[in-house]
N, C-alpha and C positions, 0 to 999 in steps of 0.2 A: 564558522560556516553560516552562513544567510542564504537562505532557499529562495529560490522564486517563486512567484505570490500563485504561481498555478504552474502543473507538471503533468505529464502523460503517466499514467499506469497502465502495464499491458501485459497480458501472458502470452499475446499470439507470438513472440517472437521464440518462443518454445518450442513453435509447430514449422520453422525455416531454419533453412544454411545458417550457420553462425556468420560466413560472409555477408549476409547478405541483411542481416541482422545489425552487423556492424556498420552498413549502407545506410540502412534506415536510422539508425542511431543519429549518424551525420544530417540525416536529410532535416530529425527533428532539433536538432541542433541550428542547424539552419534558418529552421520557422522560428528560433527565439524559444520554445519550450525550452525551460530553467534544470528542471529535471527529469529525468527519466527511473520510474519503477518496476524492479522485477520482482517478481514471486518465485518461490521455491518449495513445489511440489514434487512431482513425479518427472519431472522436464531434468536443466540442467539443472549443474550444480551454480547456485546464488555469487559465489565468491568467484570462481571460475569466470562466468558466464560476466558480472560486473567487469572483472578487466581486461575482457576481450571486446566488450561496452566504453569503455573509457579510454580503449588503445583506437578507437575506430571512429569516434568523435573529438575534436578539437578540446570543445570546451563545456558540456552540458556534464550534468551533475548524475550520478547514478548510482541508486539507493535499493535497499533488498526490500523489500514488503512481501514476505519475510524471509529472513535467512533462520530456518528452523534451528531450531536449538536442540535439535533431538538428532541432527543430523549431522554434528561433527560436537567433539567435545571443546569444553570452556577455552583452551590454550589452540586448539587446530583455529575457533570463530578469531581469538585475539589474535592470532598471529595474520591471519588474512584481512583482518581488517588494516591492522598497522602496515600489511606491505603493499596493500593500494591505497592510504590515504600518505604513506611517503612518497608512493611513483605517482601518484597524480593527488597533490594538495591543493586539499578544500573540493575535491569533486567526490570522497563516494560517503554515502550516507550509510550508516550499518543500522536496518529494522530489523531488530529481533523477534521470535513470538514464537510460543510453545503451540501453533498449531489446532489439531482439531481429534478428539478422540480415535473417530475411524482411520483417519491416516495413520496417526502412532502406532497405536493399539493394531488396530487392522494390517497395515502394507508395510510402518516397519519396526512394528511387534517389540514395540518397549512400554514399560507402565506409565500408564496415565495418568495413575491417581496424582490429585495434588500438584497440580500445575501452576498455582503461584510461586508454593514454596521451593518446587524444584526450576523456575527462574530468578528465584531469589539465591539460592546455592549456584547455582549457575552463574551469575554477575559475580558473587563472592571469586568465582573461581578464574572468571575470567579477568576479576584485578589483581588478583594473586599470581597471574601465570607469568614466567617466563618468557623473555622477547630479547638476543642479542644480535638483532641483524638492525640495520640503523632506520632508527624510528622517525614519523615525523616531525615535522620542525613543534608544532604544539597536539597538544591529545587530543583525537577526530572523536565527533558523537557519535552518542547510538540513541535509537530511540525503539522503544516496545509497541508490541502490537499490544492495544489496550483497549477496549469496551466497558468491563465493569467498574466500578468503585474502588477495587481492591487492588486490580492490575493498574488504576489510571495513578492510584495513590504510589503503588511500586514505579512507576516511571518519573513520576512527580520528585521522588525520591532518591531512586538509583540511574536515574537516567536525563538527556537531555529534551526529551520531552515524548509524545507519542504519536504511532499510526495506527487512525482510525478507520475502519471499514464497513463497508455496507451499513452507514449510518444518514440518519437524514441531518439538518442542521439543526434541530431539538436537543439530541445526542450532542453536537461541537459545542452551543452552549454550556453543557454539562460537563466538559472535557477539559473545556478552558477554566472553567473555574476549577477544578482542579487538581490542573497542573502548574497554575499560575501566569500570570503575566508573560513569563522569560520564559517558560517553558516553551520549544514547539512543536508546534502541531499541526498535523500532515493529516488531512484526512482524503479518503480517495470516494471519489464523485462517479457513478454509472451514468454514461450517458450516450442519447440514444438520437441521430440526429435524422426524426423522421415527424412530419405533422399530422399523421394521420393515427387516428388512439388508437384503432383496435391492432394496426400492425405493430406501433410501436409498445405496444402491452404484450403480442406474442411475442414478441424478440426478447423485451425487460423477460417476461416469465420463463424463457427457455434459459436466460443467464440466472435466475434465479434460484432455479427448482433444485438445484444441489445445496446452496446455502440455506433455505429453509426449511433443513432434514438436520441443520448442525445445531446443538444446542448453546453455544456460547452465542451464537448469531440472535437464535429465538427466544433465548432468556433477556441479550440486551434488548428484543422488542418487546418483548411482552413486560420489562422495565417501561418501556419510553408509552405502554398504554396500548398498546395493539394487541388482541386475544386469538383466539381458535378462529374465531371467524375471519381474519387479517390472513393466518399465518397458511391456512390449508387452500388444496386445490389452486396451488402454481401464487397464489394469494389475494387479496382485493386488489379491486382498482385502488381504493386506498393507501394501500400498503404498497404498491409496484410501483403508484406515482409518489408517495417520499422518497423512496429509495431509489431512483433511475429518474433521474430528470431529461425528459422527450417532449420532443419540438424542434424552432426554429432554433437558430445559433443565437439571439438575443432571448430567448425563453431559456438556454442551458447558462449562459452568462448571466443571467438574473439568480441561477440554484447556485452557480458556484459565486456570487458577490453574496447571499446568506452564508455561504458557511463562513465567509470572512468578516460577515457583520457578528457573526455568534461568536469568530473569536478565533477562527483557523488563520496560522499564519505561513499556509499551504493548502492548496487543495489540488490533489493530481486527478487527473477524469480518466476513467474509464470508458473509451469508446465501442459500445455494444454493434455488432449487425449479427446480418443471421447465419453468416457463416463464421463460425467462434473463433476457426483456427488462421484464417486471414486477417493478418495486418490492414486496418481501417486507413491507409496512410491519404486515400483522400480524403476522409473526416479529418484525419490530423491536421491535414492543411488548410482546408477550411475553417475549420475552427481558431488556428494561431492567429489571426490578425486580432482578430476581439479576446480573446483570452490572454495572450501573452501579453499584450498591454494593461491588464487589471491591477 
C-alpha cells in the first residue's frame, strides 16, 4: 500500500447519518484527497464505520487513527482487518493505539497500567490468531499510534510504521529517524483556515483544551521543550501555533510541506472551525487543489 502524500483526518462524521457520511466520503474522493481518517472514541465502531467508508467511496483509502485496542480483542482487530483489506484491496489502513488513561480507565474501565507492554502482547496475539474465511491477496499493514521513544521503537519493530498526533514537524523529525526510511509515517496536521490570530487561536484552543489535560500528549511536549508556561490556560501562542497551522491556504501548505521535509511520508490535516461537530466540507474543498497535488 502507498499513501497519498496528504489525507483528511476527521471526527466530525461521528456527529451525521452514516449515509450521509458515506456522501461525503465520495465527495472527498472526488477532490483527489488520498486518504481518509477515522478515530475511535465514544462515536462508532472504527471497523464497522471503515466499511461502510469504503462501500460509499470508489476509490479513497481509509484508515482508523485509531482503532482502540482495548475495544475488541487481538483476533475480533485481526479478523476485521483481513475482511476489509480482502473486500477492498490496498484501500484500508489499520491504526492501532492503546488510547488515553481517562478513556480506558474512566468510560471503559479496563487497566491502564502498562501500555506498551500490553500492545506488545497485543500484536503477539493478533499474529497468532486465527482467520479461515479468505484473506487477502498479500498481508495489509498496520501502523501504531506512536509519540515516545518507546512506542516509536515498537512500530519500528512490530509494525509498518506509525500515526503521529497533535505533533509539530520537530516531533516527524524524530519519528523518522526512528522508524527508518521504509517505515511510514502518517502524521495528522490541525489546521485552521482563518487569517485573523486572535480568532484562529480561539478556535485552535477550544480543539485543544481536552488534549492538554492528557498526559501521553503533554509528556511528548514537554520532551520536544515546551513547559508549564506552554501547556496551561488553553496554552501559549507558542504552543497553539506548532501545533495548529492557521492562515491562508499557502501558509497551511507551507506546515504540511515541513512535515514532509522532516521526513512524513503522509500527512492527513485536520480541519478545525468553531463548530466541532460540522463537517468543514467547504474547507475541504478548498484546500484540495493545493494539497492534493503535493
Amino acid at each position: 500500500m502507498e499513501l497519498a502524500r496528504t489525507g483528511i483526518w476527521t471526527g466530525n462524521l461521528d456527529f451525521i447519518p452514516s449515509r450521509r457520511a458515506q456522501e461525503l466520503a465520495a465527495e472527498l474522493d472526488e477532490q483527489g484527497w488520498g486518504t481518509l481518517w477515522i478515530p475511535e472514541t465514544v462515536g462508532r465502531d472504527a471497523l464497522v464505520f471503515a466499511g461502510l467508508l469504503l462501500a460509499g467511496a470508489p476509490t479513497i483509502t481509509v484508515a482508523t487513527g485509531i482503532a482502540n485496542v482495548w475495544g475488541r480483542d487481538a483476533m475480533a482487530m485481526r479478523s476485521g482487518q483481513l475482511t476489509l483489506a480482502e473486500a477492498y484491496p490496498d484501500r484500508f489502513l489499520l491504526g492501532l493505539g492503546v488510547s488515553h488513561e481517562p478513556l480506558i480507565h474512566g468510560v471503559r474501565h479496563h487497566d491502564y497500567r502498562r501500555p506498551l507492554e500490553h500492545m506488545r502482547q497485543y500484536l503477539d496475539a493478533m499474529d497468532a490468531a486465527l482467520f479461515v474465511a479468505p484473506a487477502p491477496a498479500s498481508p495489509p499493514p498496520r501502523v501504531l499510534a506512536a509519540l515516545g521513544p518507546k512506542m516509536l521503537a515498537l512500530a519500528a519493530e512490530r509494525a509498518n510504521g506509525a500515526h503521529t498526533y497533535l505533533v509539530p514537524p520537530e516531533h516527524t523529525a524524530i519519528a523518522c529517524q526512528a522508524l527508518g526510511a521504509d517505515g511510514i509515517l502518517a502524521v495528522e496536521q490541525m489546521v485552521i483556515l482563518d487569517t485573523d490570530p486572535v480568532q484562529a487561536r480561539t478556535v485552535a484552543r477550544q480543539a485543544l483544551a481536552m488534549y492538554l489535560t492528557l498526559p501521553n500528549y503533554t509528556n511528548n511536549l514537554r520532551r520536544l521543550g515546551y513547559d508549564e508556561t506552554d501547556l496551561g490556560d488553553g496554552g501559549s501562542d507558542r504552543l497553539v501555533d506548532a501545533l495548529v497551522a492557521w492562515g491562508d491556504v499557502e501558509t497551511i501548505a507551507e506546515r504540511v510541506q515541513a512535515h514532509h521535509v522532516a521526513g512524513a511520508s503522509h500527512v492527513c490535516i485536520q480541519v478545525l472551525a468553531a463548530n466541532l461537530a460540522e463537517p468543514p466540507t467547504a474547507q475541504w474543498a478548498e484546500l484540495a487543489p493545493a494539497l492534493t497535488s503535493m
